[in-house]
N, CA, C and O atoms as CSV, one atom per row, in Angstrom:
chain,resi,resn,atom,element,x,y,z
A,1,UNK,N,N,102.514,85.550,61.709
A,1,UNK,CA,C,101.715,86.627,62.273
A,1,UNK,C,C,102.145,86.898,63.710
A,1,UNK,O,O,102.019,85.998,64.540
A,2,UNK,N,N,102.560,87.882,63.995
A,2,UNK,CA,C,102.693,88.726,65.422
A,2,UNK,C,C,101.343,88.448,66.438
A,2,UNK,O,O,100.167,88.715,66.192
A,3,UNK,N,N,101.837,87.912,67.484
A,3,UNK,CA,C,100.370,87.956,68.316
A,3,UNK,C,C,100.951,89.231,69.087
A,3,UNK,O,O,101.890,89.980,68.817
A,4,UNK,N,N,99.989,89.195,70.208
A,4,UNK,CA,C,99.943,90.547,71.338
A,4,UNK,C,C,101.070,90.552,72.218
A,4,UNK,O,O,101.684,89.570,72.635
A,5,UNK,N,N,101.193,91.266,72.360
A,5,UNK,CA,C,102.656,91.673,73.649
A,5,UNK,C,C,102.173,91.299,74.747
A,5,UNK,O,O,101.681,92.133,75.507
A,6,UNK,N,N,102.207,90.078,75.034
A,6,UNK,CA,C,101.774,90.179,76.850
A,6,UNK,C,C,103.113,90.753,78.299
A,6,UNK,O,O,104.273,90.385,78.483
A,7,UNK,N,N,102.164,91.841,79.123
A,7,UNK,CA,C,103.471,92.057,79.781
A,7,UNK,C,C,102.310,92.344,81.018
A,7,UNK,O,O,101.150,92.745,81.110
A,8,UNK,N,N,103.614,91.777,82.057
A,8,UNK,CA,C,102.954,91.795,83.759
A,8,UNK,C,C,103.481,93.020,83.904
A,8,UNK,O,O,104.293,93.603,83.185
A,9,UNK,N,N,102.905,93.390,84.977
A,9,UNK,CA,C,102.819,94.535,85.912
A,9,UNK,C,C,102.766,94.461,87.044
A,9,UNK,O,O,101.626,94.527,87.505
A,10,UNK,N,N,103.737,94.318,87.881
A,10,UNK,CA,C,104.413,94.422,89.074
A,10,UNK,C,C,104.540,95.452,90.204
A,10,UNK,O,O,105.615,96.030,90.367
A,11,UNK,N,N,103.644,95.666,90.871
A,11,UNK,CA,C,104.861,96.699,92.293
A,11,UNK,C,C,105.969,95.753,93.404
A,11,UNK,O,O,105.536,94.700,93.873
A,12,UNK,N,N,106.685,95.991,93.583
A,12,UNK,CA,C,107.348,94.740,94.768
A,12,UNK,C,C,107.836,95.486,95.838
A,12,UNK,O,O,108.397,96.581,95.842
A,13,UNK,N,N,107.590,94.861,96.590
A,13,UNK,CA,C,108.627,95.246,97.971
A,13,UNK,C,C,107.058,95.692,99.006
A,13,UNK,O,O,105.908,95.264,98.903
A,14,UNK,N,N,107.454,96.354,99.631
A,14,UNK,CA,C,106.354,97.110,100.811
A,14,UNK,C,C,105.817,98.360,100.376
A,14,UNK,O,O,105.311,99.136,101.186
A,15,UNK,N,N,105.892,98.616,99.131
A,15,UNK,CA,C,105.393,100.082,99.082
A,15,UNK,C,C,103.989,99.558,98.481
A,15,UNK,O,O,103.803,98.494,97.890
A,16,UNK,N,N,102.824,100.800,98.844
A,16,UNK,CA,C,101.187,100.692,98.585
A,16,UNK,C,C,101.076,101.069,97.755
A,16,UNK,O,O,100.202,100.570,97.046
A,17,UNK,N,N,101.867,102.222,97.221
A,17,UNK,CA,C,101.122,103.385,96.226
A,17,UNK,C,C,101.155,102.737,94.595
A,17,UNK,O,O,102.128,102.687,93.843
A,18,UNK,N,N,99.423,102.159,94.282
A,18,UNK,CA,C,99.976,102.184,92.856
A,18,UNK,C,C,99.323,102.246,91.807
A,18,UNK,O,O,99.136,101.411,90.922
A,19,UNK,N,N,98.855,103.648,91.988
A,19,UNK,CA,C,98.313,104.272,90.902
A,19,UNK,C,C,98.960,104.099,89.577
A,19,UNK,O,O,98.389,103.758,88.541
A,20,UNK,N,N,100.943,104.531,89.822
A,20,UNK,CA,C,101.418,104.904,88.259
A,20,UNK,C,C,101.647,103.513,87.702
A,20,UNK,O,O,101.760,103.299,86.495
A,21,UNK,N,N,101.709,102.597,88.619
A,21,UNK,CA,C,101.749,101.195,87.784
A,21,UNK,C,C,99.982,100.795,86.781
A,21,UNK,O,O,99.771,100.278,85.684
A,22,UNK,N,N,99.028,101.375,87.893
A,22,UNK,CA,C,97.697,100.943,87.556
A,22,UNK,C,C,97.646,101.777,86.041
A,22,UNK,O,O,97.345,101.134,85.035
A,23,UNK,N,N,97.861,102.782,85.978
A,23,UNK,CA,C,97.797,103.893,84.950
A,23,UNK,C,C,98.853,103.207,83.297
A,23,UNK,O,O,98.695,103.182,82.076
A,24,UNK,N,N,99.653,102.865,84.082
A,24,UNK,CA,C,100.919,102.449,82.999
A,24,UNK,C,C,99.930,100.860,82.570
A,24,UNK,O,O,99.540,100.860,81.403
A,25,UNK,N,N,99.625,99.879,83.221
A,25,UNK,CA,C,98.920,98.984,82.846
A,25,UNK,C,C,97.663,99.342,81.928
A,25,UNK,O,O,97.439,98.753,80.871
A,26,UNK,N,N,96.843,100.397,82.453
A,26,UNK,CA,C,95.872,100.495,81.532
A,26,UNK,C,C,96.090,100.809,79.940
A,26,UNK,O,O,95.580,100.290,78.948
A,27,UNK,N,N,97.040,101.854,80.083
A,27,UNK,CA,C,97.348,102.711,78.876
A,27,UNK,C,C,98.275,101.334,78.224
A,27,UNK,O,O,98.370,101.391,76.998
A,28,UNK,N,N,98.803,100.402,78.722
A,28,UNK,CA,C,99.786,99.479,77.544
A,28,UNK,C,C,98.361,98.485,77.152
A,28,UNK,O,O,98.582,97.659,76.266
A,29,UNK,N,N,96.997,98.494,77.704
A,29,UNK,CA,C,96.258,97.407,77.682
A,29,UNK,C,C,95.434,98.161,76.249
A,29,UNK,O,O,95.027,97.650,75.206
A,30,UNK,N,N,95.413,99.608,76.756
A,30,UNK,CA,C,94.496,100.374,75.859
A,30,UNK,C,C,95.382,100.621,74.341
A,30,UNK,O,O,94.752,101.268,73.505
A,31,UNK,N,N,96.778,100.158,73.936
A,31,UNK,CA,C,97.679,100.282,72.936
A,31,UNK,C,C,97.986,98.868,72.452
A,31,UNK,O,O,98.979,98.501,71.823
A,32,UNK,N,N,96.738,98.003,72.947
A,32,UNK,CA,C,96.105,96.748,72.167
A,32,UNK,C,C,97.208,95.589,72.782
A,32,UNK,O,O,97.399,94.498,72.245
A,33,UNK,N,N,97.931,96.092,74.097
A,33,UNK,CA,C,98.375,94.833,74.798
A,33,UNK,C,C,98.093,94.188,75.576
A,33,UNK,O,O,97.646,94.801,76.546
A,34,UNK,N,N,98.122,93.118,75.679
A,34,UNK,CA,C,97.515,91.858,77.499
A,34,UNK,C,C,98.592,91.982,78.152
A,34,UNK,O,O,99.772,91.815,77.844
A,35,UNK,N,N,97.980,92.350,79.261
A,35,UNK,CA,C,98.432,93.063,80.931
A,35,UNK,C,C,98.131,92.709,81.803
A,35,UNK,O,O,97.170,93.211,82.384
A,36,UNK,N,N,99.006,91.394,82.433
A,36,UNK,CA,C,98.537,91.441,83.788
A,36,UNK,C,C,99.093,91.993,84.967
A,36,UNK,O,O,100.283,92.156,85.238
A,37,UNK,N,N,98.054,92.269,85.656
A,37,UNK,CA,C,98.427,93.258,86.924
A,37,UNK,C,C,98.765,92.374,88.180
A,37,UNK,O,O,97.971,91.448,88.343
A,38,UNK,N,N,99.716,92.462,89.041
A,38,UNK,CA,C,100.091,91.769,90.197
A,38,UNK,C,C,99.329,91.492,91.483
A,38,UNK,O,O,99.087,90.556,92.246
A,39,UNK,N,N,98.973,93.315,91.268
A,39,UNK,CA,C,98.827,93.924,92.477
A,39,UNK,C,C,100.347,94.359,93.547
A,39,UNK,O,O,101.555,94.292,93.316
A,40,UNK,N,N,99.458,94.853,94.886
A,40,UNK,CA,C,100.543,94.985,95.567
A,40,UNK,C,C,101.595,94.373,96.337
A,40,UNK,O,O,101.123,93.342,96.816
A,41,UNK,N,N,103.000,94.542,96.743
A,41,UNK,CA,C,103.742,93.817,97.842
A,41,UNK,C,C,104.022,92.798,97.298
A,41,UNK,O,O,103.743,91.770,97.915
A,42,UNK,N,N,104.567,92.692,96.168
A,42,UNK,CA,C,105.202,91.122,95.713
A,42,UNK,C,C,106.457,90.867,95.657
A,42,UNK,O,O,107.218,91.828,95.543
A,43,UNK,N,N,106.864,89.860,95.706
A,43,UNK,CA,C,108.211,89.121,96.322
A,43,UNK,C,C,108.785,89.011,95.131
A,43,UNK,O,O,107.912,88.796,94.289
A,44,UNK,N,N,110.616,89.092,94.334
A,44,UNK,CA,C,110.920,88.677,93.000
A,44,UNK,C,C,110.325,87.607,92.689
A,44,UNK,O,O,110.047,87.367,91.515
A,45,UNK,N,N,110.088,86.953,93.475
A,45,UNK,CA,C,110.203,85.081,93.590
A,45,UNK,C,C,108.334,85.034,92.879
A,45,UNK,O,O,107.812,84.336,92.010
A,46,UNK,N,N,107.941,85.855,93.542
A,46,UNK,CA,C,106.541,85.974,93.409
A,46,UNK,C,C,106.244,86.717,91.629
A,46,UNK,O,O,105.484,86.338,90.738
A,47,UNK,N,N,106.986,87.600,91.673
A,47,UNK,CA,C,106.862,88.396,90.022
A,47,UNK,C,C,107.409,87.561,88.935
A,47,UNK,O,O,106.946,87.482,87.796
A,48,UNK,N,N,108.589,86.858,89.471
A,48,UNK,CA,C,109.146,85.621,88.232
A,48,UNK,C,C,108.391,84.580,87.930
A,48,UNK,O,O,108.403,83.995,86.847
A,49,UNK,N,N,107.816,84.357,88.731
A,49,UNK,CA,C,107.036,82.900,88.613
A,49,UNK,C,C,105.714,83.833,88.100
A,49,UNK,O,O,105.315,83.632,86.953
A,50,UNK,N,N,105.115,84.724,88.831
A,50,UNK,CA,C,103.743,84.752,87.800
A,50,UNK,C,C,104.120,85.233,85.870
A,50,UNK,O,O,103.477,85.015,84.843
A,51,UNK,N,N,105.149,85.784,86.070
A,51,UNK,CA,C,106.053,85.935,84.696
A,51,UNK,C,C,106.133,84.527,83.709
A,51,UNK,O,O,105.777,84.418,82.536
A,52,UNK,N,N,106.759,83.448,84.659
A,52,UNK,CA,C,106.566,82.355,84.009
A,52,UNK,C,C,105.283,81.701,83.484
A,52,UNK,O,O,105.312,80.989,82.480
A,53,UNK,N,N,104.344,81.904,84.052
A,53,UNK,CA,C,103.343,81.063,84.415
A,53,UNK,C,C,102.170,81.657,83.326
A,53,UNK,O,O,101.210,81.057,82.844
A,54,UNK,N,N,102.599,83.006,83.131
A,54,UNK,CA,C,101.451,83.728,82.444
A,54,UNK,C,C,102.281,83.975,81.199
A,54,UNK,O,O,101.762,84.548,80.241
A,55,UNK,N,N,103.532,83.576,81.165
A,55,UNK,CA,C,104.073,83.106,79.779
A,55,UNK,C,C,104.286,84.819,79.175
A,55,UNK,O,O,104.030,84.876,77.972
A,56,UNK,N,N,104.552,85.692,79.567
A,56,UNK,CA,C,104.771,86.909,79.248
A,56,UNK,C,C,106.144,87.357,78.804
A,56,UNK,O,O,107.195,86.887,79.239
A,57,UNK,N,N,105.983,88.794,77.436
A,57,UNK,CA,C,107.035,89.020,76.853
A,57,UNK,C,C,108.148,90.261,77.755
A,57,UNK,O,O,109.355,90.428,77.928
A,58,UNK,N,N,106.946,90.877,78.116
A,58,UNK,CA,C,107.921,91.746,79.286
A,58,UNK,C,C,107.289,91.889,80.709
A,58,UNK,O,O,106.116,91.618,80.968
A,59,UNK,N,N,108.081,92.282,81.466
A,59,UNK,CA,C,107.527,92.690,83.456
A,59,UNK,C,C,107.793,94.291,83.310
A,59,UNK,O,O,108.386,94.786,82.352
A,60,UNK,N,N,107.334,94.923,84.259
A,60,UNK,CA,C,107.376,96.023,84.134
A,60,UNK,C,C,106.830,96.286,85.714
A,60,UNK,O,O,105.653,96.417,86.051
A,61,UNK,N,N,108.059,96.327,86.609
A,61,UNK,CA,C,108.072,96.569,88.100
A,61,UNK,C,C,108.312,98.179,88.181
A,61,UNK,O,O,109.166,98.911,87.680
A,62,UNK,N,N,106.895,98.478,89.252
A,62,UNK,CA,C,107.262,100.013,89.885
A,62,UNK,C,C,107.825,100.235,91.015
A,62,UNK,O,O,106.859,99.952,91.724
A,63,UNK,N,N,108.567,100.497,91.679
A,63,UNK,CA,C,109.439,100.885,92.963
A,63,UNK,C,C,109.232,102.018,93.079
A,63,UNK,O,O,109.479,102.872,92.229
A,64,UNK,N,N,108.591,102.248,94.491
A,64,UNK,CA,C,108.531,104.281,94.685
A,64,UNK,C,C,109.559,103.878,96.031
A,64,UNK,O,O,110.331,104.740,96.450
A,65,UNK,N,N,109.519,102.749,96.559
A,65,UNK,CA,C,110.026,102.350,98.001
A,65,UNK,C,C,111.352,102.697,98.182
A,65,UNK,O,O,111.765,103.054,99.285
A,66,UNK,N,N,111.967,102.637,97.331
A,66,UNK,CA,C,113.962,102.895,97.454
A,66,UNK,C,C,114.913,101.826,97.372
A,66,UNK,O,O,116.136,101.961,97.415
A,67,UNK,N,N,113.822,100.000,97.167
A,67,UNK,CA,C,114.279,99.129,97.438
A,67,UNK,C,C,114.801,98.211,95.910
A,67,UNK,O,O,114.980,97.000,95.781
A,68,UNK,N,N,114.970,99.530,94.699
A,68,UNK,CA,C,115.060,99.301,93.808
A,68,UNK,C,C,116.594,98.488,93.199
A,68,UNK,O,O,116.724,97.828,92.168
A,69,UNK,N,N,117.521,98.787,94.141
A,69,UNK,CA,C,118.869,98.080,94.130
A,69,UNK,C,C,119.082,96.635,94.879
A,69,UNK,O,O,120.170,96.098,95.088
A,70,UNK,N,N,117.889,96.174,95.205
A,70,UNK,CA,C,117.860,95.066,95.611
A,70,UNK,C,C,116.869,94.309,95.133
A,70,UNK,O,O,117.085,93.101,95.230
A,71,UNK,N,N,115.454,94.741,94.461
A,71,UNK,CA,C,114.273,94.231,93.803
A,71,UNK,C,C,114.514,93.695,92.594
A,71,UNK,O,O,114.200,92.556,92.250
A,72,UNK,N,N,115.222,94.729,91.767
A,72,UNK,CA,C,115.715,94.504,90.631
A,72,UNK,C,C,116.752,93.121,90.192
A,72,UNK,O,O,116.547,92.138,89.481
A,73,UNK,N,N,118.163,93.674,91.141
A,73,UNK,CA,C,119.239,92.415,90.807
A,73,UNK,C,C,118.239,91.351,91.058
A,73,UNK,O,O,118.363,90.358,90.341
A,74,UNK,N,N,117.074,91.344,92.100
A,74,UNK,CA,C,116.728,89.574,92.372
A,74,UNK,C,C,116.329,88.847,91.220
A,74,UNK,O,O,116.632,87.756,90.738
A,75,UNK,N,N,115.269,90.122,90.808
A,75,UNK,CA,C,114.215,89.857,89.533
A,75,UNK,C,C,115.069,89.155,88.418
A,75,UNK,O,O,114.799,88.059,87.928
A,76,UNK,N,N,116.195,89.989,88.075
A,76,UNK,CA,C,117.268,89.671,86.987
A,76,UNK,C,C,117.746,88.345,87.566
A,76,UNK,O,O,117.573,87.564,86.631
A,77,UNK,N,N,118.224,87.694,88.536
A,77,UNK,CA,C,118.544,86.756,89.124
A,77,UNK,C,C,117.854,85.680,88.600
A,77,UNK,O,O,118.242,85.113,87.578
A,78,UNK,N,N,116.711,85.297,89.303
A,78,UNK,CA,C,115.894,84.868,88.905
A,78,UNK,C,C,115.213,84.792,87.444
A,78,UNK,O,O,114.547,83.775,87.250
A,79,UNK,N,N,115.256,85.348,86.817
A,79,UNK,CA,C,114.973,85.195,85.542
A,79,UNK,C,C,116.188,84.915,84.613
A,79,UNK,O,O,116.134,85.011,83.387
A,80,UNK,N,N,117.008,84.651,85.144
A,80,UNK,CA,C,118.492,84.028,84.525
A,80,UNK,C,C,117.999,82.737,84.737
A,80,UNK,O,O,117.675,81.995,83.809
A,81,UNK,N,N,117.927,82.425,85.972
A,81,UNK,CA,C,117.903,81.083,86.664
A,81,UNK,C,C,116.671,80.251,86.005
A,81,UNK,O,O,116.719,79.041,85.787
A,82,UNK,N,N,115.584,81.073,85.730
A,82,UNK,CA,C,114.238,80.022,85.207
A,82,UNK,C,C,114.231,80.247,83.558
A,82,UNK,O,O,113.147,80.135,82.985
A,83,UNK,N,N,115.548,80.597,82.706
A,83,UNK,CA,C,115.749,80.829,81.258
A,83,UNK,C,C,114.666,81.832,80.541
A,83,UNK,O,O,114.207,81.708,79.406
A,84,UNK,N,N,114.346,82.976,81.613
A,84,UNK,CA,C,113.816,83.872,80.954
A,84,UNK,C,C,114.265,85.458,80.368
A,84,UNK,O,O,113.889,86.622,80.508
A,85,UNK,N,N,115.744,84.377,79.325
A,85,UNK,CA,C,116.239,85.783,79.125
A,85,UNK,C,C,115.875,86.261,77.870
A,85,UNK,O,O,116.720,87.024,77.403
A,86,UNK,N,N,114.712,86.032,77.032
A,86,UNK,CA,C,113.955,86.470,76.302
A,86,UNK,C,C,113.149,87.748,76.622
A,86,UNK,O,O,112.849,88.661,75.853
A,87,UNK,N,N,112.854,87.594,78.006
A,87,UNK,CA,C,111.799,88.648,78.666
A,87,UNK,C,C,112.642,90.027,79.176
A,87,UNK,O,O,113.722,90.325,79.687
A,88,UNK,N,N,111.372,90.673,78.670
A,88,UNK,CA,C,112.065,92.248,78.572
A,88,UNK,C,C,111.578,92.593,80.289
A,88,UNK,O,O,110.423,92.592,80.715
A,89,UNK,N,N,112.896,92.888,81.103
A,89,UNK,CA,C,112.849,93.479,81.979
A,89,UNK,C,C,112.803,95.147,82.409
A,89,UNK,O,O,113.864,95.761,82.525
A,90,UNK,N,N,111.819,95.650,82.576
A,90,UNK,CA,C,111.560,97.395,82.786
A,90,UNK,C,C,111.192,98.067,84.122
A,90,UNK,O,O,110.784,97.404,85.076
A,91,UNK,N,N,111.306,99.027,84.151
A,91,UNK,CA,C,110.751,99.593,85.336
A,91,UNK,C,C,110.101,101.035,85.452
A,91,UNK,O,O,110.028,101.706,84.423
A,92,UNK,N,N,109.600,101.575,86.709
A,92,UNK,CA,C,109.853,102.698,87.150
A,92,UNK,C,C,109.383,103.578,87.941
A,92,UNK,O,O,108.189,103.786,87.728
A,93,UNK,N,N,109.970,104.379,89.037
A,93,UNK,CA,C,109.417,104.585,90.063
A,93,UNK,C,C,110.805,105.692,90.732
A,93,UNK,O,O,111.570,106.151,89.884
A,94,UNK,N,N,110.908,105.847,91.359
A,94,UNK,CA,C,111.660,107.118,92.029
A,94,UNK,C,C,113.172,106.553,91.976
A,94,UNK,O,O,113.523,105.804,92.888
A,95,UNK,N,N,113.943,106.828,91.107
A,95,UNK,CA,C,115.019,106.175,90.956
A,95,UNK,C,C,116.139,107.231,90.665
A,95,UNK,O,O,116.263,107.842,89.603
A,96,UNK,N,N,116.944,107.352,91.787
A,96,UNK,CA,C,118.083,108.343,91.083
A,96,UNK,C,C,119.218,107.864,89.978
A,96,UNK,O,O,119.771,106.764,89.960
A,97,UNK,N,N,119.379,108.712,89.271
A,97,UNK,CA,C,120.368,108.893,87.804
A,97,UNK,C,C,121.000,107.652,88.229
A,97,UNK,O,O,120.670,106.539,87.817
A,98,UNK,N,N,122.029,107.919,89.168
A,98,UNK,CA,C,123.248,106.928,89.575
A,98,UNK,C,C,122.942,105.319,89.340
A,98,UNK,O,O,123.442,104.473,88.599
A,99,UNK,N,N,122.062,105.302,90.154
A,99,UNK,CA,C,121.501,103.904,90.344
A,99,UNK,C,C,120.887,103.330,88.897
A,99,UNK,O,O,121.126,102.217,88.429
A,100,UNK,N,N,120.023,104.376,88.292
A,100,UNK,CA,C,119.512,104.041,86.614
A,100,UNK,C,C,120.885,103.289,86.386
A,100,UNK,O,O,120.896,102.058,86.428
A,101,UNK,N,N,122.107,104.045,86.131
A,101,UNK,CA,C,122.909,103.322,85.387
A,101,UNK,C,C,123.702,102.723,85.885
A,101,UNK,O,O,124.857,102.818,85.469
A,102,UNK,N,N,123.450,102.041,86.755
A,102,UNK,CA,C,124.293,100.761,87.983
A,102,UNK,C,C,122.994,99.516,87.096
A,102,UNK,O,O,123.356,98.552,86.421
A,103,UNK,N,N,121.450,99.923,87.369
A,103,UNK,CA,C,120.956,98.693,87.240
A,103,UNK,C,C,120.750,98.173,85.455
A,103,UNK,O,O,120.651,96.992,85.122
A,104,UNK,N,N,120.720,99.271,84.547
A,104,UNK,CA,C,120.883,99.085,82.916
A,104,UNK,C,C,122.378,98.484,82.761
A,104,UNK,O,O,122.599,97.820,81.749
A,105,UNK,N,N,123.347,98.662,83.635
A,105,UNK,CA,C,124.565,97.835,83.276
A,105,UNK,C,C,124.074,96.510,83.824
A,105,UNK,O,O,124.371,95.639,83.006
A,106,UNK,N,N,123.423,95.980,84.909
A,106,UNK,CA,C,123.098,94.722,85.170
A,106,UNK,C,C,122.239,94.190,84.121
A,106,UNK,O,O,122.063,92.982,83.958
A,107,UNK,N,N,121.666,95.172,83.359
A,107,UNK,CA,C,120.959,94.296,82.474
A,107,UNK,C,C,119.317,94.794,82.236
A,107,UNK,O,O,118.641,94.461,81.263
A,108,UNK,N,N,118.913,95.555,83.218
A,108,UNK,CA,C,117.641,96.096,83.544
A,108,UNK,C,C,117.474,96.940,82.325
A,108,UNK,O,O,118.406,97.714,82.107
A,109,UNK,N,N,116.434,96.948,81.451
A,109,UNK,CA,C,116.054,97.589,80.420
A,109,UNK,C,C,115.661,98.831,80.871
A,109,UNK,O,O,115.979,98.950,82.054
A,110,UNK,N,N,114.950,100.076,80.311
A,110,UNK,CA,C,114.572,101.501,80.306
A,110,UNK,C,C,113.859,101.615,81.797
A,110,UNK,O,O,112.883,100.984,82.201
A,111,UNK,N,N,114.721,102.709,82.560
A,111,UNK,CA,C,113.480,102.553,83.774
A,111,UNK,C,C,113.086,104.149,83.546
A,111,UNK,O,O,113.912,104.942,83.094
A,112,UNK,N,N,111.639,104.563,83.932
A,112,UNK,CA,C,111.166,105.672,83.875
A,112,UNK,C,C,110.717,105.958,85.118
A,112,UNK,O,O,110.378,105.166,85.997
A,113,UNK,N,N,110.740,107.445,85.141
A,113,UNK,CA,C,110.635,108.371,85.887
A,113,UNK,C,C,109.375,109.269,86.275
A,113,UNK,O,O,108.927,109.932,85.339
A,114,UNK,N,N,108.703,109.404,87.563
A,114,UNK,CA,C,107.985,110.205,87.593
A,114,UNK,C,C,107.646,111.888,86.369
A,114,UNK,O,O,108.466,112.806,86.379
A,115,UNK,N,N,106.757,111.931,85.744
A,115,UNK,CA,C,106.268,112.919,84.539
A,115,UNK,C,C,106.305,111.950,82.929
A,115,UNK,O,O,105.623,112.255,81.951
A,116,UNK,N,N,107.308,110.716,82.992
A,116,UNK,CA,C,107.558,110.101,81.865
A,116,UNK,C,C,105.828,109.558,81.287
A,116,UNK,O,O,105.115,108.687,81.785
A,117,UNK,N,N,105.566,110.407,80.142
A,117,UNK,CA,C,104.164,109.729,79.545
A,117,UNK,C,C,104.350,108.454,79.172
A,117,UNK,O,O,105.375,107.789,79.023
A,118,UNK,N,N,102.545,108.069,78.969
A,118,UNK,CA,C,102.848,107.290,78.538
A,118,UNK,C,C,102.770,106.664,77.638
A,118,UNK,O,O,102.394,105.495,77.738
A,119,UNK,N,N,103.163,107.332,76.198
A,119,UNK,CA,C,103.083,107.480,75.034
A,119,UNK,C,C,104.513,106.835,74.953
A,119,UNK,O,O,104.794,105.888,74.217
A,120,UNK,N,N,105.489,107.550,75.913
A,120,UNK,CA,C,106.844,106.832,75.354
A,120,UNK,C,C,106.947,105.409,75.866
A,120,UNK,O,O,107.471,104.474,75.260
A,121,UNK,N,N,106.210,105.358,77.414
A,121,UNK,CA,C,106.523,103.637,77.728
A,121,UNK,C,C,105.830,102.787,76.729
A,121,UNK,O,O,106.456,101.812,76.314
A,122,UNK,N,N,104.310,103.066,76.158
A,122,UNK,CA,C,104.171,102.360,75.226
A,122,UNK,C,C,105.052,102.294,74.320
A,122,UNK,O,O,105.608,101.197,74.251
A,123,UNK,N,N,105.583,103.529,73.168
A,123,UNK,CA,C,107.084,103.003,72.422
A,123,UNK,C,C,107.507,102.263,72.696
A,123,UNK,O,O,107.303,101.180,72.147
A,124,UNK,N,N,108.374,102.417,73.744
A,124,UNK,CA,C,109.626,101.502,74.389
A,124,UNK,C,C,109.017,100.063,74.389
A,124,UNK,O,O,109.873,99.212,74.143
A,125,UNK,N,N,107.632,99.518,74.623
A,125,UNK,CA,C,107.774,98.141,75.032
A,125,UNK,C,C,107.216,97.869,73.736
A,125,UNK,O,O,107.772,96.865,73.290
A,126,UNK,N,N,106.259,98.377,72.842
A,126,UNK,CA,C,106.589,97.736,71.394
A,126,UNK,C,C,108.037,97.586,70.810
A,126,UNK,O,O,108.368,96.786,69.935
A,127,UNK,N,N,108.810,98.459,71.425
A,127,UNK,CA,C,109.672,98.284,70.661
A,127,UNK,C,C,110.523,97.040,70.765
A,127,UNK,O,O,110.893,96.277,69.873
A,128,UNK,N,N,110.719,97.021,71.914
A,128,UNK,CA,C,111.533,95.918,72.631
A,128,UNK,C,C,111.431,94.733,72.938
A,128,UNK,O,O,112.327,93.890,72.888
A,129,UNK,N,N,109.752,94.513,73.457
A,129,UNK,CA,C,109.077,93.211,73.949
A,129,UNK,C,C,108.948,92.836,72.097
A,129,UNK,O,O,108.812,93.417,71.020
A,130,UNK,N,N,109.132,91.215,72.781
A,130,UNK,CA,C,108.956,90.131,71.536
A,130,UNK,C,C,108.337,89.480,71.585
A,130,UNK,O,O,108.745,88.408,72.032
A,131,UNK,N,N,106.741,89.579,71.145
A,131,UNK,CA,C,105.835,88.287,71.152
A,131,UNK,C,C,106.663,86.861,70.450
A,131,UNK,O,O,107.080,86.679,69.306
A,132,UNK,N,N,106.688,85.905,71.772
A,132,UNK,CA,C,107.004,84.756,71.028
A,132,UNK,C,C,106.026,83.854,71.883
A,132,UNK,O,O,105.568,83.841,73.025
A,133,UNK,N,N,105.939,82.997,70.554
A,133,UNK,CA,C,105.014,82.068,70.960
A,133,UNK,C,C,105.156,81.091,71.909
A,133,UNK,O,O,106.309,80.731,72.143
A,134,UNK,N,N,103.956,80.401,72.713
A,134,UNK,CA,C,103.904,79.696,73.986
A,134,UNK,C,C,105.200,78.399,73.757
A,134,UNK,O,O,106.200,78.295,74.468
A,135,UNK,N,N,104.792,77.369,72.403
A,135,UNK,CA,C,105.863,76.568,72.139
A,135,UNK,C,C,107.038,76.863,71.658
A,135,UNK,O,O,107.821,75.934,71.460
A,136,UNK,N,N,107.390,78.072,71.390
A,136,UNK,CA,C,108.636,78.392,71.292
A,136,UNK,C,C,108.946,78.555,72.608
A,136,UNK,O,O,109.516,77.528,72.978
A,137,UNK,N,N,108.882,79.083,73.205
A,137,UNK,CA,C,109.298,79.357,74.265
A,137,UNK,C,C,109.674,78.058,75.460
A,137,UNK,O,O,110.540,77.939,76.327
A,138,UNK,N,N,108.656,77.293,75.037
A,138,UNK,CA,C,108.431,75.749,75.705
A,138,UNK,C,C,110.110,74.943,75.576
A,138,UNK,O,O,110.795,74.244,76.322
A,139,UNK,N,N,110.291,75.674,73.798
A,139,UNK,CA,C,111.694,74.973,73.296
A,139,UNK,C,C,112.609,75.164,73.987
A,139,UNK,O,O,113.473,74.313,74.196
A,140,UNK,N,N,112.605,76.682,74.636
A,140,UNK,CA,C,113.919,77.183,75.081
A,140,UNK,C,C,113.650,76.586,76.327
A,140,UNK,O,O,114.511,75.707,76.366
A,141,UNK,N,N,112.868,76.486,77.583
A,141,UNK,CA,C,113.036,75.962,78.309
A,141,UNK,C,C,113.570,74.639,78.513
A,141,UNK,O,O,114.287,74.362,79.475
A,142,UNK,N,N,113.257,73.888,77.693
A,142,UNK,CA,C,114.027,72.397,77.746
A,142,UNK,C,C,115.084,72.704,76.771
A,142,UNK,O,O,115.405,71.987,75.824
A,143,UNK,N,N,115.438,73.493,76.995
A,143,UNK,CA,C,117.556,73.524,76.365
A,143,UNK,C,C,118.317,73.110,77.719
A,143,UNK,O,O,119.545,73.025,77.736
């Protein structure tokens, strides 16, 4: 049996504004997923570890700040480093074309864009996120 998609919700860096993360959290909570929310101004170091800790299938960081070519590689960094390459990494927030496809070649899953509903981010993270269970996951860590 499939349990629930758990996925965090992230803003990082110095930016305040975060309605479209608050909005994107509700609507994946209201499409029968567990969501936890960060809040604001968080550090990679800070989003990986509550990632770890809350045992989640995907993150889903908003950047309106510009600091998205440096938030991102960390996040990915770091989640190499603590064997969370199970977890679906997403985003989205003011991101030009170019950069979209600088950070999906690093590895960064679908990032969306200011007007993107959110009918499709829900798609996208059923589609992608993989409920796996707490002791499975336990397994892969001690590899």
């Amino acid at each position: 049996m499939k349990g629930k998609i758990r996925v965090l919700i992230a803003k990082a860096g110095l930016d305040g504004h975060d309605r479209g993360a608050k909005v994107v959290a509700a609507a994946l909570r209201d499409a029968g997923m567990e969501v936890i929310y960060t809040g604001l101004r968080k550090t990679p170091e800070m989003i990986v570890e509550a990632a770890l800790q809350e045992d989640v299938d995907a993150i889903g960081v908003s950047i309106l700040s510009g600091a998205h070519m440096t938030i991102f590689p960390g996040i990915l960094h770091l989640m190499k480093e603590k064997n969370l390459n199970d977890v679906l990494l997403f985003g989205g927030g003011i991101i030009p074309d170019k950069d979209i496809v600088k950070l999906k070649e690093m590895g960064v899953g679908e990032l969306f864009t200011p007007g993107t509903s959110t009918t499709e981010i829900i798609r996208y993270v059923k589609q992608r996120a993989r409920p796996i269970k707490s002791v499975e996951r336990a397994e892969q860590h001690r590899k």
